[in-house]
C-alpha positions as CSV (number, residue, x, y, z in Angstrom):
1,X,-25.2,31.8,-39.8
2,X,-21.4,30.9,-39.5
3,X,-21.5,31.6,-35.5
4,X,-24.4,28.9,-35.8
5,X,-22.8,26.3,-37.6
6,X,-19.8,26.8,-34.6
7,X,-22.4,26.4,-32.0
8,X,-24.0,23.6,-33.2
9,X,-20.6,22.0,-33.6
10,X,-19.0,22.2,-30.6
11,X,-22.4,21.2,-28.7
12,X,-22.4,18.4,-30.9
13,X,-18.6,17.6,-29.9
14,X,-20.0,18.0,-26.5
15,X,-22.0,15.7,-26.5
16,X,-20.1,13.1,-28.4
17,X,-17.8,13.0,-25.6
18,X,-20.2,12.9,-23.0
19,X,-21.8,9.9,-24.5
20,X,-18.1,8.2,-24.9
21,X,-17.4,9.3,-21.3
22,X,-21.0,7.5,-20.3
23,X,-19.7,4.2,-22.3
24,X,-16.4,3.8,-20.1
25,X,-16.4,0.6,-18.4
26,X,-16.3,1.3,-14.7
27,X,-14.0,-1.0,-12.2
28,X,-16.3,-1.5,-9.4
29,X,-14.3,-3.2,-7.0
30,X,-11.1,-6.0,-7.4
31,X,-11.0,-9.5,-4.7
32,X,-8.0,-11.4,-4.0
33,X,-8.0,-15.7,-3.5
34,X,-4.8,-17.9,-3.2
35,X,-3.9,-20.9,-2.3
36,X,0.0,-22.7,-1.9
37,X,-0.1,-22.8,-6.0
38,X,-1.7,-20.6,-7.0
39,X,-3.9,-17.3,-7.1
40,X,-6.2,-15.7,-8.7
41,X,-7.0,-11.5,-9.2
42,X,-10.9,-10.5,-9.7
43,X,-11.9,-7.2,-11.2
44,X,-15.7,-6.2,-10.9
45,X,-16.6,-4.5,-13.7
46,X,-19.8,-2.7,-14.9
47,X,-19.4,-4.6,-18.8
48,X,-16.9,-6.4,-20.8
49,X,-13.8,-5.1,-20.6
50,X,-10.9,-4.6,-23.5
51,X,-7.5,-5.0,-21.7
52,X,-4.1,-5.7,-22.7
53,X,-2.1,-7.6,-20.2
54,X,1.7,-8.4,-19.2
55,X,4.4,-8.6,-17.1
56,X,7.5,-7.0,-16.2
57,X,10.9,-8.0,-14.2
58,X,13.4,-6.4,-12.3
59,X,11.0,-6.1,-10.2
60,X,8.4,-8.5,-11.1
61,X,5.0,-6.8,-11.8
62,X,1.7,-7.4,-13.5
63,X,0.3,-4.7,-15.9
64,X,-3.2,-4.7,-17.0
65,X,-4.1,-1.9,-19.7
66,X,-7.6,-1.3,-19.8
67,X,-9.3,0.3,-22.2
68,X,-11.8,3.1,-22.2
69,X,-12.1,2.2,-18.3
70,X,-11.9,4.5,-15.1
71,X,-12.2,3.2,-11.0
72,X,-15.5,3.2,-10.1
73,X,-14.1,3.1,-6.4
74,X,-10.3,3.0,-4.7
75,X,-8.8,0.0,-5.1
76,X,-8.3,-1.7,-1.8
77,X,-4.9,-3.4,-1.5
78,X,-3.9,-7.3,-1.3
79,X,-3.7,-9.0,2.1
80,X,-0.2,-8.4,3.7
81,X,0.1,-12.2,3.7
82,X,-0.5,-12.9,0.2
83,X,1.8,-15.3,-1.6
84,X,2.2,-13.4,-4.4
85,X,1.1,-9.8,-4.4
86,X,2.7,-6.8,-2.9
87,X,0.7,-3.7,-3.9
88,X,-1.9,-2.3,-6.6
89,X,-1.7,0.5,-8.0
90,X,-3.6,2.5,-11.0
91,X,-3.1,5.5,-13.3
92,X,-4.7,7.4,-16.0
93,X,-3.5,7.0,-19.6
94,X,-4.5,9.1,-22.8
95,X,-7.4,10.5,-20.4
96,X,-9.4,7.6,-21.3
97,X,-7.6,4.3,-20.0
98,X,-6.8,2.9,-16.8
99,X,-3.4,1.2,-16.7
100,X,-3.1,-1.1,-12.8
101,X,0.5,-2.5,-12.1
102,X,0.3,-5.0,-9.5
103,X,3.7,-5.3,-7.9
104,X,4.8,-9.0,-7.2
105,X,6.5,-11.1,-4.2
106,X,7.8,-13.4,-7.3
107,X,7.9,-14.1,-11.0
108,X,4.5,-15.4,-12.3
109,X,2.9,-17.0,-15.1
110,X,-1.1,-15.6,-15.9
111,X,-3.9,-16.0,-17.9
112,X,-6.6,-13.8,-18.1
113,X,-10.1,-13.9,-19.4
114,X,-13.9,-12.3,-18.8
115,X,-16.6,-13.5,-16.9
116,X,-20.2,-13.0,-18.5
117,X,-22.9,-12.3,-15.2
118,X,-25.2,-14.8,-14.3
119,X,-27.3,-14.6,-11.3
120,X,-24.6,-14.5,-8.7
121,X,-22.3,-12.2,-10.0
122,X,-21.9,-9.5,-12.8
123,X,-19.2,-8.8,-15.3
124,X,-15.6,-10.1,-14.0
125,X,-12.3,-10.0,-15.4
126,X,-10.7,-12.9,-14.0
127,X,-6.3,-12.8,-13.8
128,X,-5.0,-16.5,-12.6
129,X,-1.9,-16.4,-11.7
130,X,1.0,-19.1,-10.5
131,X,4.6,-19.7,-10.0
132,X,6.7,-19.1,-13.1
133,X,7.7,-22.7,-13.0
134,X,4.4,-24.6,-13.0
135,X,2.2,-25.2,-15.7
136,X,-1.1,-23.6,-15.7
137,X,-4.2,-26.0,-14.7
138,X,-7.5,-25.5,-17.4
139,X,-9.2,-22.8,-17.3
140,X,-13.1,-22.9,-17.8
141,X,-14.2,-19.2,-19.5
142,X,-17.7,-19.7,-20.5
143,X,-20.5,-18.4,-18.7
144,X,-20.0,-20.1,-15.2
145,X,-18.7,-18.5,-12.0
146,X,-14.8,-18.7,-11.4
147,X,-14.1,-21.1,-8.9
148,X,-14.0,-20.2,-5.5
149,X,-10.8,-20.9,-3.5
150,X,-11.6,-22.6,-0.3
151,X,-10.4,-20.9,2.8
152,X,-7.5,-22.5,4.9
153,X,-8.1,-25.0,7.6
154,X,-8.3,-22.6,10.8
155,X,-5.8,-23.6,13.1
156,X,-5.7,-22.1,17.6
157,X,-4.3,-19.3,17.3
158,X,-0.3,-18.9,19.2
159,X,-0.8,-17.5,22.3
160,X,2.5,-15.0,21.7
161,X,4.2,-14.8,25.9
162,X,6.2,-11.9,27.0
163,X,9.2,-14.1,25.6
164,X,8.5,-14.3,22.1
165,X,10.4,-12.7,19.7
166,X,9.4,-11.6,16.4
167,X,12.5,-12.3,13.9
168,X,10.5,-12.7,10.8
169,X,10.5,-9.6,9.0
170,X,11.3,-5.8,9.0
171,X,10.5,-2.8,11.1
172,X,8.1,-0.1,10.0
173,X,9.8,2.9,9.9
174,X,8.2,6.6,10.3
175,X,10.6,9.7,9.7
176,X,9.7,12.4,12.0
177,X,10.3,16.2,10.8
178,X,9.9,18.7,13.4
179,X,9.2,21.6,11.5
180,X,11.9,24.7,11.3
181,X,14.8,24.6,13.9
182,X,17.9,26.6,14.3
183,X,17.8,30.5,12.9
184,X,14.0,29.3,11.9
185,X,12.2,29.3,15.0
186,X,8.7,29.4,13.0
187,X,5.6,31.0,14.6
188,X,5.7,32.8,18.0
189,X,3.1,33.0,20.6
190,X,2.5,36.1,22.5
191,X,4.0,34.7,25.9
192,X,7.1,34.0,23.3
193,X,6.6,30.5,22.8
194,X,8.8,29.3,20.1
195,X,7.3,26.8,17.5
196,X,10.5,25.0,16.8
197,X,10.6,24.5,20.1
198,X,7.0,23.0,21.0
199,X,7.0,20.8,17.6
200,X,10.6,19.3,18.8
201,X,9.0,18.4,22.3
202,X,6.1,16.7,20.1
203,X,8.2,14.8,18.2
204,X,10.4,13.4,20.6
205,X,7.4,12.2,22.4
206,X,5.9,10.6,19.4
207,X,9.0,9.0,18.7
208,X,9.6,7.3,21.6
209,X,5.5,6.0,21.4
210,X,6.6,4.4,18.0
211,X,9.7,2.9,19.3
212,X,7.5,1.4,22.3
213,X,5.4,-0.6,19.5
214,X,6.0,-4.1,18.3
215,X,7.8,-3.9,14.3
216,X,7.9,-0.1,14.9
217,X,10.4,2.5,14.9
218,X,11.2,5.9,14.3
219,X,13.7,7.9,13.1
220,X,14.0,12.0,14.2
221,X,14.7,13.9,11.1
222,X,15.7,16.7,13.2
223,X,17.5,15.8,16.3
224,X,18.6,18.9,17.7
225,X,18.0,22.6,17.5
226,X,19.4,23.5,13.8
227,X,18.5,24.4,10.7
228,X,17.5,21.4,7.7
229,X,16.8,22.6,4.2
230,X,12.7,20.9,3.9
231,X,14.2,19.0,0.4
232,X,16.7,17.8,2.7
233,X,14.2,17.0,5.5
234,X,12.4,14.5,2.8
235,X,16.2,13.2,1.7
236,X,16.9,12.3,5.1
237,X,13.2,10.3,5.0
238,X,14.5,8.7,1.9
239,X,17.9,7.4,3.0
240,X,16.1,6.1,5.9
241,X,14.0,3.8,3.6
242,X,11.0,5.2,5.8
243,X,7.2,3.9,5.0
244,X,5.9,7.2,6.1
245,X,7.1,10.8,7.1
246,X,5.3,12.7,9.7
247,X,6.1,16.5,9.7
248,X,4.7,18.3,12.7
249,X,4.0,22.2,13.2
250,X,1.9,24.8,14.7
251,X,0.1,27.1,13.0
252,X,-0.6,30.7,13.2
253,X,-2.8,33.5,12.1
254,X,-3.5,37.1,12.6
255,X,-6.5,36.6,14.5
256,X,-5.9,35.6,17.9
257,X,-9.1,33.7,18.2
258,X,-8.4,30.8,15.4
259,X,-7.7,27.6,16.7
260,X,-7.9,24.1,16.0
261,X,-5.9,21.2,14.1
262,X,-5.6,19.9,10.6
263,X,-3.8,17.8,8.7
264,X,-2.6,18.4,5.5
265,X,-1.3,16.1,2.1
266,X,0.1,17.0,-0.8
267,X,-2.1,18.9,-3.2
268,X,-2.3,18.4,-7.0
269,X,-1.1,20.6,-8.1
270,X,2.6,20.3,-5.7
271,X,2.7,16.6,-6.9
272,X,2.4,17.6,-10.5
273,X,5.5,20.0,-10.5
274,X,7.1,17.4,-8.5
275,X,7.2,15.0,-10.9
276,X,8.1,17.6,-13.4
277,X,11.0,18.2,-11.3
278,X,12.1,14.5,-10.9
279,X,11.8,14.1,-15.0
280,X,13.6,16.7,-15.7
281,X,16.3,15.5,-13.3
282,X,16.1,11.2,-13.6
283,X,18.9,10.8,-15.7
284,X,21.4,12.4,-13.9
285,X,19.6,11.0,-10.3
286,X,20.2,7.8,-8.5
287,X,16.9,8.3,-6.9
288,X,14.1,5.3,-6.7
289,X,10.9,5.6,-7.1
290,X,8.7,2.6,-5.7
291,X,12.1,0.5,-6.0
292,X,12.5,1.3,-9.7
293,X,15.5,3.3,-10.5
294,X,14.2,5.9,-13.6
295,X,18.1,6.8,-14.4
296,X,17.9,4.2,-17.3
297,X,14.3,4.8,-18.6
298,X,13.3,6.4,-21.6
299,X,11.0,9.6,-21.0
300,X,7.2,7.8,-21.7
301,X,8.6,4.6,-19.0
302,X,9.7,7.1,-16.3
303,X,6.6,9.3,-16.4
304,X,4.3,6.7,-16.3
305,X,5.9,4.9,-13.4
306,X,6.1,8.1,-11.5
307,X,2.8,8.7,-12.3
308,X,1.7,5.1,-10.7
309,X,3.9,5.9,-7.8
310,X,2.4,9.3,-7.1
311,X,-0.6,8.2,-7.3
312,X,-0.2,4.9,-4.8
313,X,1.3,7.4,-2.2
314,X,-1.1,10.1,-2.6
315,X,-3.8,7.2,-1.7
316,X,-1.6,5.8,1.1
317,X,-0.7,10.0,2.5
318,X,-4.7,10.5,2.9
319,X,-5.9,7.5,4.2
320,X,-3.4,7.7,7.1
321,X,-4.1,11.3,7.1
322,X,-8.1,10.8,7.8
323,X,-7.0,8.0,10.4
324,X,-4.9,10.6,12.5
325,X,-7.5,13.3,12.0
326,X,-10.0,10.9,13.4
327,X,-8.2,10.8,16.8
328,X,-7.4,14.4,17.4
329,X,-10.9,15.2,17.6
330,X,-10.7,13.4,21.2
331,X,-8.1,15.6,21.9
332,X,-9.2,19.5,20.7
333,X,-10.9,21.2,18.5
334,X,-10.4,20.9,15.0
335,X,-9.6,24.0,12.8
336,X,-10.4,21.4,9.7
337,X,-13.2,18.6,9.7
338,X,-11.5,16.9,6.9
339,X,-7.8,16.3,5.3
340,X,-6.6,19.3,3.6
341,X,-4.2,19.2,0.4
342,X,-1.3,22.0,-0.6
343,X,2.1,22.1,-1.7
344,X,4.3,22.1,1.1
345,X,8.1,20.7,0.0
346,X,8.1,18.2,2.9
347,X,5.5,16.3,1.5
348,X,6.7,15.8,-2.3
349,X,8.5,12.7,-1.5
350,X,6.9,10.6,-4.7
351,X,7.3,7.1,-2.9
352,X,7.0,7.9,0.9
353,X,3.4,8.4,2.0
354,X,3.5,11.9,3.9
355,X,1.2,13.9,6.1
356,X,1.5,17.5,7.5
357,X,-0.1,17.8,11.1
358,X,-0.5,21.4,12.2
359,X,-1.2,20.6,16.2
360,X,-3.1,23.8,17.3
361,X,-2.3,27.7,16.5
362,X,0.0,28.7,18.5
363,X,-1.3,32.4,18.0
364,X,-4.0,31.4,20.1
365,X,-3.8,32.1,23.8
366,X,-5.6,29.2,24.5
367,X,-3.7,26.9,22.3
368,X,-0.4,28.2,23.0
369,X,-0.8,27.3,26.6
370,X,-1.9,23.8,25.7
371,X,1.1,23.7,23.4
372,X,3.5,24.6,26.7
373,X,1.8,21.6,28.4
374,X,4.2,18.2,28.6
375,X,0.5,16.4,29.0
376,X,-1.0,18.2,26.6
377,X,2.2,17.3,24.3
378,X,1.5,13.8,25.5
379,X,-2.4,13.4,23.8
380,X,-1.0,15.2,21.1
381,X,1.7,12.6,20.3
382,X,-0.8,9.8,21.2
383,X,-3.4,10.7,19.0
384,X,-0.9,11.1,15.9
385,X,0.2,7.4,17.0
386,X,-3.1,6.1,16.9
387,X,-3.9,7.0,13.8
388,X,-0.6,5.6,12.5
389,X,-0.5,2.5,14.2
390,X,-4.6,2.0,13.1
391,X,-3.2,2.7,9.3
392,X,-0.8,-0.1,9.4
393,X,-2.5,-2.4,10.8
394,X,-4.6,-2.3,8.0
395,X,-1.9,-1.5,5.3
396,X,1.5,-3.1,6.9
397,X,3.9,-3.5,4.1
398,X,4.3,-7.0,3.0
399,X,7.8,-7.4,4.1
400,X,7.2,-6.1,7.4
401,X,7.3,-8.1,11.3
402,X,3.8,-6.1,11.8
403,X,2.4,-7.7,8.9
404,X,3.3,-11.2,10.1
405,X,2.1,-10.1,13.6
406,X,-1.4,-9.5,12.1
């Protein structure tokens, strides 16, 4: 009878939870609208939502605490050119709540409200947001549809000549790691072909692809034949202040007759002793993470900003991940069909989106061949670049010449 009474217990808890799982309010989707003034953040929502919201300086952000809610779907990011956001990101809290820091161009002002549905639209949360040093305009929070900002006026677009210069703006950078080098020559073929040597041939290639594009450029982690610690390899990354690190290798296996590429970002379970790692050292570190220095936050602040951080760059690591997957299967067969995720050191940089490639095996006759070939080298290198240059067109940092190109 007492094993009963547990039973009926814990499939009552059970169920408790599922039904308060089945209540969460789910974030469908989030639009963007601005104007010279002022702007406005839209959350889609599947109900009313509880939220608690406020900003922060030094850098200037917007929180939103949301309770009892999860992402229905990814959050797609502002428009490069928006006047006043930078980035979205979200994390889980208490296992329960969704907290989303929007990072800002400059201070704001906001008020925020809910949206009831009507027959256009369903539940909203509405943030409207404008300079710190105007006043807010009324707000109308009954029943009605927010107001729609009207598009800007289109205007002929510049015709850009071979003479025009692009001065607004930084360059993208991308950190290159050739993997091993120096007493680590990596995987061998059976004609002897050395991986450190291939992967080196690769990356030069690639590099001097990036340099050739407009608000590009790379920077060679390795630039010789020597050794580099990976920790350091993602240090070097760091200090460069790159938006993305590409490390490139070539696989092997016992048997001879595996082949194919893949690419690879960090797994779960390599972020989550990462960030271990980085909380355990933070107040001793100089380091940044998302350009918030944790040396001088208390325990709870610095894991949940990590947190946010990890999780924006995990985003940011697959997408450009699946884009540069999508072009080697011009190139090759693929050893993977989709992005693969494990712990490799390289990629545990918590605020640099980073991707693995593995080109071909090199244990493979076939592939080892193709690996020895400059042209082959050459499709190899092109087809990582399209996939990088396709990600940031989409996702150029705010700051950066390819985002005012766009």
């Amino acid at each position: 009878m007492h094993i009963f009474w547990k039973l009926f217990l814990l499939i009552g808890l059970q169920l408790i939870s599922s039904v308060a799982t089945a209540r969460q309010v789910a974030i469908n989707s989030v639009d963007y609208g601005s104007q010279s003034t002022n702007a406005r953040v839209i959350f889609n929502t599947s109900s009313s939502v509880a939220r608690k919201v406020f900003l922060l300086d030094n850098p200037s952000r917007l929180v939103i605490d949301f309770k009892n809610t999860h992402l229905g779907n990814a959050l797609n990011q502002p428009p490069a050119n928006h006047p006043y956001l930078k980035k979205i990101r979200s994390g889980i809290r208490n296992g329960r709540d969704l907290r989303v820091v929007v990072d800002l161009k400059q201070a704001v002002q906001q008020n925020s409200f809910n949206v009831a549905p009507n027959k256009n639209a369903g539940h909203r949360f509405v943030i409207n947001l404008t300079n710190a040093n105007q006043n807010f305009a009324k707000v109308n929070t009954n029943n009605a549809p927010p107001p729609v900002f009207k598009a800007p006026k289109k205007t002929k677009p510049k015709v850009i000549t071979k003479t025009t210069t692009f001065k607004k703006g930084r360059e993208i950078i991308v950190a290159i790691d050739a993997g091993h080098g120096g007493i680590d020559s990596g995987a061998r073929g059976s004609k002897g072909t050395k991986e450190k040597k291939v992967v080196f041939q690769i990356a030069q290639k690639l590099a001097n692809l990036i340099n050739q594009q407009p608000g590009m450029r790379a920077v060679m982690v390795r630039k010789g034949d020597y050794y580099i610690k990976l920790r350091r390899r993602m240090e070097i990354a760091r200090e460069a202040k790159a938006d993305l690190f590409i490390s490139i290798h070539a696989d092997a296996f016992k048997n001879s007759k595996v082949r194919g590429a893949s690419v690879f970002t960090l797994s779960r379970s390599g972020a989550s002793s990462e960030a271990a790692r980085w909380l355990a050292n933070h107040e001793n570190a100089a380091d940044l993470v998302g350009g918030v220095s944790l040396d001088d936050k208390d325990n709870t602040l610095a894991s949940v900003l990590l947190d946010l951080s990890q999780n924006a760059t995990k985003e940011a690591s697959r997408n450009v991940a699946s884009k540069v997957l999508k072009h080697f299967k011009n190139i090759g067969k693929l050893h993977q069909r989709k992005v693969q995720k494990a712990g490799f050191a390289v990629l545990k940089s918590p605020d640099i989106p980073s991707i693995l490639v593995e080109t071909a095996f090199i244990s493979n006759p076939y592939e080892e061949q193709n690996l020895r070939s400059r042209a082959h080298q050459a499709k190899i290198a092109n087809a990582v670049l399209k996939g990088v240059v396709s990600y940031f067109k989409e996702y150029a940092p705010a700051d950066t010449r390819m985002a005012y190109m766009r």
